[in-house]
C-alpha positions in Angstrom: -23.7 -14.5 40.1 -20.2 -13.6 39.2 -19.2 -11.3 36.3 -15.6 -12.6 36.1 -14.7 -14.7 32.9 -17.3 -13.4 30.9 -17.1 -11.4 27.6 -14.9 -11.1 24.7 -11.5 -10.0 24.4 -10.9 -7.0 22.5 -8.0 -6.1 20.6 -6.9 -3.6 18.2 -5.5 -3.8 14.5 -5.3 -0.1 13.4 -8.1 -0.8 11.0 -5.8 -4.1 9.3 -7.4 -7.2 8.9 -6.8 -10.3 7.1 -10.3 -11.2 4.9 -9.0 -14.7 4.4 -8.9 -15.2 8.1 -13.1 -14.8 8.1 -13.1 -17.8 6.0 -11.8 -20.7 7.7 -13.6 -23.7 5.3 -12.8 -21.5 2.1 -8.6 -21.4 0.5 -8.8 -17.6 -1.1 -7.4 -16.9 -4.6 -8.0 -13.9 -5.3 -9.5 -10.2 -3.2 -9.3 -7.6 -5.2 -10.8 -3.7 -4.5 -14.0 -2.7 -6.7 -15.8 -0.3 -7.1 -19.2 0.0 -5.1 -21.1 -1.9 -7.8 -18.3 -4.1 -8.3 -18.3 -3.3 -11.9 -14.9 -1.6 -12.2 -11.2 -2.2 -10.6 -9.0 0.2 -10.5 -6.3 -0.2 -13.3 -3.7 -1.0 -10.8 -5.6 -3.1 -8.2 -3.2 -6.3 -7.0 -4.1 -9.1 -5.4 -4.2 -8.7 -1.9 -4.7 -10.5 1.5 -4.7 -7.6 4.2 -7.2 -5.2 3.9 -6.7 -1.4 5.9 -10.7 0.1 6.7 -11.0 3.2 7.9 -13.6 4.1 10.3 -17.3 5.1 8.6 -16.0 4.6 5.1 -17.5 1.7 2.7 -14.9 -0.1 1.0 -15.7 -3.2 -1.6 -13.9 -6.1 -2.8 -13.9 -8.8 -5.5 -13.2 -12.0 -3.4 -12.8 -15.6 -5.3 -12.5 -18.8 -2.9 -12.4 -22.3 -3.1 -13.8 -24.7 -0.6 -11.0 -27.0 0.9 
């Protein structure tokens, strides 16, 4: 039994990450942050597509897709 080739690569992003990427079958229009009851947006919340998580923090977001 050999150990070679097996695993996963691992990489870093600094905590970056692009949300759209996760869904491959969806076209996203719009992510948006939220609040943790997704009830509120902050006033001046954008549309975005890269998404910066910090380590042991929650962090929500209004997503709309579309399937393609």
């Amino acid at each position: 039994f050999s150990s070679r080739g097996i695993g996963l690569p691992c990489s870093t992003t600094q905590g970056k990450m692009s949300v759209l990427k996760l869904f491959n079958k969806f076209a996203g229009e719009s992510l948006v942050p939220s609040s943790l009851s997704l009830m509120h947006s902050p006033p001046d919340a954008q549309n975005m597509s890269e998404v910066s998580l910090s380590p042991m923090e929650i962090s929500t977001f209004r997503i709309r897709l579309r399937w393609t």
